[in-house]
C-alpha positions as CSV (number, residue, x, y, z in Angstrom):
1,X,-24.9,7.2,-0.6
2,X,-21.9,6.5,-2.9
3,X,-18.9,7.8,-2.0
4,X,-15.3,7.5,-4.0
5,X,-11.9,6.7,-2.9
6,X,-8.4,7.5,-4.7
7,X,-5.7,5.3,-3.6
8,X,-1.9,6.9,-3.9
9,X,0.9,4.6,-2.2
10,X,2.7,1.3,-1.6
11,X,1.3,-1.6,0.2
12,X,4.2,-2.8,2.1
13,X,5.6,-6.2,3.4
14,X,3.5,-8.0,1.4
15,X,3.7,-12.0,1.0
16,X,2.1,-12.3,-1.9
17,X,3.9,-11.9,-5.5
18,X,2.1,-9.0,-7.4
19,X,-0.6,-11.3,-9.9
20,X,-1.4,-13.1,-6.6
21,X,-2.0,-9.7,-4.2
22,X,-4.3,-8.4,-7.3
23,X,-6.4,-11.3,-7.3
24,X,-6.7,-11.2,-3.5
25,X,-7.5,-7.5,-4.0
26,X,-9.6,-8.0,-6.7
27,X,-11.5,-10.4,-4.4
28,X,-11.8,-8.2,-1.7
29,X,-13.0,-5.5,-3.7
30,X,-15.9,-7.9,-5.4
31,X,-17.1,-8.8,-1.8
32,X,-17.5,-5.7,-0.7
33,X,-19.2,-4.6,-4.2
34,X,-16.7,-2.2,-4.7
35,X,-14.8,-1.6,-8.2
36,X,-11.2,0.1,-8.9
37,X,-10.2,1.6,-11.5
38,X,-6.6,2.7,-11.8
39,X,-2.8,0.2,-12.2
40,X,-0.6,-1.3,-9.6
41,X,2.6,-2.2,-10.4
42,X,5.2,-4.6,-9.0
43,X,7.5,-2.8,-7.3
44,X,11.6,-3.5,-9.0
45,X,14.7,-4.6,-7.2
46,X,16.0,-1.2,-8.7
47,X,13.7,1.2,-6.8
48,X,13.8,2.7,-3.3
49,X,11.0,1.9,-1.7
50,X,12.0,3.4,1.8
51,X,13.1,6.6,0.2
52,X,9.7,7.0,-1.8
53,X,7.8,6.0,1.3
54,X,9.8,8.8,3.0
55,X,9.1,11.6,0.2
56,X,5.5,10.3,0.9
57,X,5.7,11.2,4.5
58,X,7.7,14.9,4.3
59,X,5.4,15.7,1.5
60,X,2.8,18.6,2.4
61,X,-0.1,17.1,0.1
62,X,0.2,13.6,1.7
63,X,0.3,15.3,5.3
64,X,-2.5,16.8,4.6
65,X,-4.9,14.2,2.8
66,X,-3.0,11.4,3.4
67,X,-3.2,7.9,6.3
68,X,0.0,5.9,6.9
69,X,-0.2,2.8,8.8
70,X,3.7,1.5,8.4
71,X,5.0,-1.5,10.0
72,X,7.1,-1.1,13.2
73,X,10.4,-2.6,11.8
74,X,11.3,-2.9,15.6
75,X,8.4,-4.5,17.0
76,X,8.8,-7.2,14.6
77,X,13.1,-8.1,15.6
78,X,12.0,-7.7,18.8
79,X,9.0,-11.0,18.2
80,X,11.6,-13.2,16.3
81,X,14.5,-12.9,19.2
């Protein structure tokens, strides 16, 4: 059975720069046999990430139909003290 997937979002706290996340997600795609058809774009110095993030989360449609898997910003200060 073939089943489809839209993809609407941010992938956060990534270490890679965008060309090298896309050809690890390219990669991980092709292993799986999976395609993807759609654009990513680097996210700019200019935008708000954590406000769009936060629109994301108060937003009815993304309540709804949406799966957030955020980092805990506090679990992570408290593992580097």
């Amino acid at each position: 059975m073939r089943f489809d997937i839209r993809l609407d979002g941010y992938i956060v706290n990534c270490d890679k720069e965008h060309d090298e996340f896309l050809a690890a997600f390219t990669e991980w795609l092709e292993s799986n046999g999976w395609g993807y058809a759609g654009m990513s774009l680097p996210v700019t110095e200019e935008e708000d990430i954590e406000a769009e993030i936060e629109k994301m989360l108060t937003n009815n449609h993304y309540k709804k139909w949406g799966t957030f898997s955020l980092p805990d910003d506090d679990e992570e200060e408290e593992e580097s003290e």
